[in-house]
N, C-alpha and C positions, 0 to 999 in steps of 0.2 A: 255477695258483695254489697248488696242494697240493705242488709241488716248489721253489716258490719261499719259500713258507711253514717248509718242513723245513726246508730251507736255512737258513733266518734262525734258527729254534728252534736246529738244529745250533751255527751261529756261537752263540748267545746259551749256551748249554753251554760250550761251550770257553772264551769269552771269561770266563765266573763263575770258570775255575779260574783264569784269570791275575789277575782281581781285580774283584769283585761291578761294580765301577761301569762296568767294560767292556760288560756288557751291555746296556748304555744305548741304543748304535747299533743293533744288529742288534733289538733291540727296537721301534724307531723307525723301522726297515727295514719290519719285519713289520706294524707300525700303518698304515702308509703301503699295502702291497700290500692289508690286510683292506679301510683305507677305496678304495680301486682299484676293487675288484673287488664292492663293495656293490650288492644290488637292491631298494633300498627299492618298498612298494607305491604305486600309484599311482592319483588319483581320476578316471577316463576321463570326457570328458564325455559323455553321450547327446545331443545337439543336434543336429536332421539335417543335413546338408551341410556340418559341417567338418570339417579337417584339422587332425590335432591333431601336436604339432612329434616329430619321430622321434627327438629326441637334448636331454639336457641342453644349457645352454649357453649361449651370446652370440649373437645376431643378429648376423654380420658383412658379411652381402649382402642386396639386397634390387636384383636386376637382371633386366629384359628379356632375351627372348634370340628370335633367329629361327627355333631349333630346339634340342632337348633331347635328350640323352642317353636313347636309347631310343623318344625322341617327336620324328615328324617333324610338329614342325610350331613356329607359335610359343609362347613358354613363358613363364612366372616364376620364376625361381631364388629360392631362400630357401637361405643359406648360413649354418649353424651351429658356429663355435668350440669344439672341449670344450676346456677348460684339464685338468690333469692332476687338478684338484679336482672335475671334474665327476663324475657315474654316467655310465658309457661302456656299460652296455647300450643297444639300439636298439630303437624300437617301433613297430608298423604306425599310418603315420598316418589310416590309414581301413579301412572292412570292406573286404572285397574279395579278389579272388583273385591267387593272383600267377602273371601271364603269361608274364616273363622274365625271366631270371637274368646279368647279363652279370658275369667274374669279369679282372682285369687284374691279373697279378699285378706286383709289383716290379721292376724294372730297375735298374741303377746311375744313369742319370737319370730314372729316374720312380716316384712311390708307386705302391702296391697299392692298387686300386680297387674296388667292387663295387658294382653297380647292381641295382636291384630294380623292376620292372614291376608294379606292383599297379590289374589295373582294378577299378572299382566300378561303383555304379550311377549315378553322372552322370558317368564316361569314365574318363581312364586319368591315374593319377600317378605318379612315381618318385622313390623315394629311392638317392641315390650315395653310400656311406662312402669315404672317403679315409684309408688311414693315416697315421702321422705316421710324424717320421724317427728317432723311439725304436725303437719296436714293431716296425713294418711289420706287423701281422697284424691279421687281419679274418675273426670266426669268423660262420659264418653258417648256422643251423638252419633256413632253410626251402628251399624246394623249387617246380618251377613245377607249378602248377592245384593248391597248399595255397590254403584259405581258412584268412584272420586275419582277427579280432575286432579291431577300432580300437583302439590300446594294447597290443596283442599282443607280447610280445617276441617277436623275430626273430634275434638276434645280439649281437654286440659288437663294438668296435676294440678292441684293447688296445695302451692309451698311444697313442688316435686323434690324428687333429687338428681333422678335419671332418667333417660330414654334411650332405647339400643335399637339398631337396625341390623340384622340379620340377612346374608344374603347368600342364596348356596354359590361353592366356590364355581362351579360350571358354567354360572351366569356372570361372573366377576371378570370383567377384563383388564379394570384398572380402581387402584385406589386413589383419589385423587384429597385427600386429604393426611395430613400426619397429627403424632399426638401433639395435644399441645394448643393447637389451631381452633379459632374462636368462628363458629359456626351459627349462620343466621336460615331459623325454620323456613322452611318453604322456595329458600332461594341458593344457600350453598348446595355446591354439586358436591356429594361424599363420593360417588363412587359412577363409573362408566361400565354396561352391560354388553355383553357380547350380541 
């Protein structure tokens, strides 16, 4: 952010000496990466057993699965859209420790991936960031057996596309979100645990 912000000041310099109103763009560059890269605070719920949603965003899934990423067994995906307007930091959707770390990076046909094992006390959940085809990068400040606080930041995509939350069905007692629904990291509740 700090080299992409000089960047833009730099252009906004140059462009004032060919003529004040030039500045307009690189200005509007630099507005665009400050709102990017914003971490507004956030109102965590205390409610016991739920999972609060790991990413700004759209609800774009909401699918069964026979087995999950990281979790063998059967699951619930919760798939979340950031638009480029979203806040793209990432936040633990529950306490708990995190058990594994799985990292995939980029290929010519495939995103950069990163899965995160977080168990708790009623079992295990995980969140997977996907980057998009901007970025590709996926920064990621924890580490396995940290404990995080529910709402904890943990990371970020920059210029992501996605984040999924995975939860086995046996923990799931209710979904509390549908598609469609506009979801705020660290503070909507997606889901209630048995």
């Amino acid at each position: 952010m700090l080299v992409s912000s000089f960047l833009c000041l730099a252009l906004g310099v140059g462009a004032w000496t060919l003529h004040p109103a030039a500045t307009l763009a690189p200005a509007l560059v630099l507005l665009g990466i400050l709102a990017f890269f914003r971490d507004p605070k956030r109102a965590v719920p205390d409610h016991p057993g739920v999972l609060v949603s790991p990413a700004d965003g759209t609800v774009t899934e909401i699918s069964a699965l026979p087995r999950a990423d990281l979790i063998e067994e059967p699951s619930l995906r919760i798939g979340i859209f950031l638009s480029m307007l979203d806040v793209h930091i990432n936040r633990a959707p529950c306490e708990g420790i995190v058990k594994a770390v799985r990292h995939s990076p980029a290929t010519p046909r495939t995103k950069e991936t990163h899965s995160i094992l977080f168990e708790h006390p009623g079992g295990a959940v995980v969140v997977r960031r996907i980057a998009g085809h901007i970025g590709r990068r996926i920064v990621a400040a924890v580490r396995e057996n940290e404990r995080l606080e529910r709402g904890q930041r943990f990371g970020m995509i920059k210029f992501g596309s996605r984040t999924e939350l995975y939860i086995p069905q046996r923990l799931l007692a209710e979904v509390t979100v549908r598609l469609g629904d506009k979801v705020i990291g660290g503070e909507s509740i997606l889901a209630r645990t048995r």
